[in-house]
C-alpha angles and dihedrals in degrees: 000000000000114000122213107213123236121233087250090047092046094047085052086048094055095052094056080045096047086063090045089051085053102044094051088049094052090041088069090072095039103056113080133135111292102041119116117220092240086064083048083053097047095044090051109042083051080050094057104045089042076073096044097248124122115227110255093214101058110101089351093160135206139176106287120007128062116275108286102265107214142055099235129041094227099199114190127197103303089025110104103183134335095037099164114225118253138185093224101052093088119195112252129193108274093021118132116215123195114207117190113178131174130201139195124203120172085347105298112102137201134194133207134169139187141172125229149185117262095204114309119348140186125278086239088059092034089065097039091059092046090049095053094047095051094047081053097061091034082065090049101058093047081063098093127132113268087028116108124241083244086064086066101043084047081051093054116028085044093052090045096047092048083057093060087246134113140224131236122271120250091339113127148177124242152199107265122181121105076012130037087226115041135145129342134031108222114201131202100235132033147104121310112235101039142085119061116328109259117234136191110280101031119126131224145203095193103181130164122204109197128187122187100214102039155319107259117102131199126218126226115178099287095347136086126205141185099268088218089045093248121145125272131207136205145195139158157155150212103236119187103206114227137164096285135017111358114253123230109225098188097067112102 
């Protein structure tokens, strides 16, 4: 079921993305070379709880694996999402890092993710990263109320092909609120004009994961990875649905 929020449940949303929408923003001048992902993790969970919020990540279960450890996924290069914070991965000049985080305030959650630089990188990684923001927003202007979920996947996945790049396999956005993983689920390529029909109040987690070689991912416990070892690249929002243009709520 896809639940419409309510105007008390929205205002409480924008609250938990309101934290997300900081924390990327103060990432930017705490990743360097140098840095290893478990300090990212530390400094963001303490993040978190200073604004009274819990991470969503940590100890997020499913069938099958441990609870996720950490508060952030820290993806680096081939990576493409759940990369679990260590000590010993250590930040290196021309890396990329993707950092998704959650986060849960007074029950209602909301989840963001972005890549970033990690000093100077390469022009193939410049524009990958490039690529996969703007197929973000153009999903998310595809999210407007009477469009199909199938009109943002066909935003996203066209935009990415005609780029020479590819999108991940079988990884997809949702919809987040009461639980950090609702529906639907919400893919990065597909057919405009299908899925379930998008209505004011709904809420998003519109999130591209874009690899340069191929599509093909392989799976490593928690972790996926680029199956030819190429970078990836991700981005994403938390977007509210209204009457008119889609708001992004992790944005500070």
């Amino acid at each position: 079921m896809i639940y419409l929020k309510t105007s008390s449940e929205i205002t409480k949303m924008r609250k938990s993305c309101q934290i997300i929408g900081s924390l990327l923003d103060s990432l930017e001048g705490i990743i360097r070379p140098g840095v290893n992902t478990l300090e990212l993790d530390e400094y963001t969970e303490d993040f978190i709880r200073s604004r009274g919020g819990k991470p969503s990540f940590k100890g997020y279960q499913i069938p099958g694996l441990k609870p996720f450890p950490g508060s952030i996924c820290a993806s680096v290069n081939s990576a493409i999402v759940h990369g679990i914070p260590r000590r010993d991965l250590i930040l290196k000049e021309g890396d990329i890092i993707g950092i998704d985080v959650g986060v849960e305030l007074d029950g209602y959650h909301g989840d963001a993710a972005r890549t970033y630089r990690v000093g100077s990188v390469t022009d193939e990684a410049d524009k990958l990263l490039k690529v996969t923001n703007e197929s973000l927003y153009l999903g998310i202007a595809a999210a407007r109320a009477g469009n199909r979920v199938g009109d943002i996947s066909h935003a996203i996945g066209a935009y990415v092909a005609s780029m020479g790049y590819f999108v991940a396999d079988n990884l997809t956005g949702h919809g987040v609120g009461r639980h950090l993983h609702e529906e639907p689920q919400i893919p990065n390529s597909g057919t405009a004009g299908r899925g379930p029909r998008i209505a004011a109040g709904m809420t998003f987690a519109i999130e591209p994961m874009v690899n340069i070689g191929t599509s093909s991912v392989k799976e490593k416990g928690w972790e996926f990875h680029v199956a030819d070892n190429s970078l990836s690249a991700h981005y994403e929002h938390t977007i509210l649905i209204t009457d008119g243009d889609p708001e992004i709520l992790t944005i500070a």
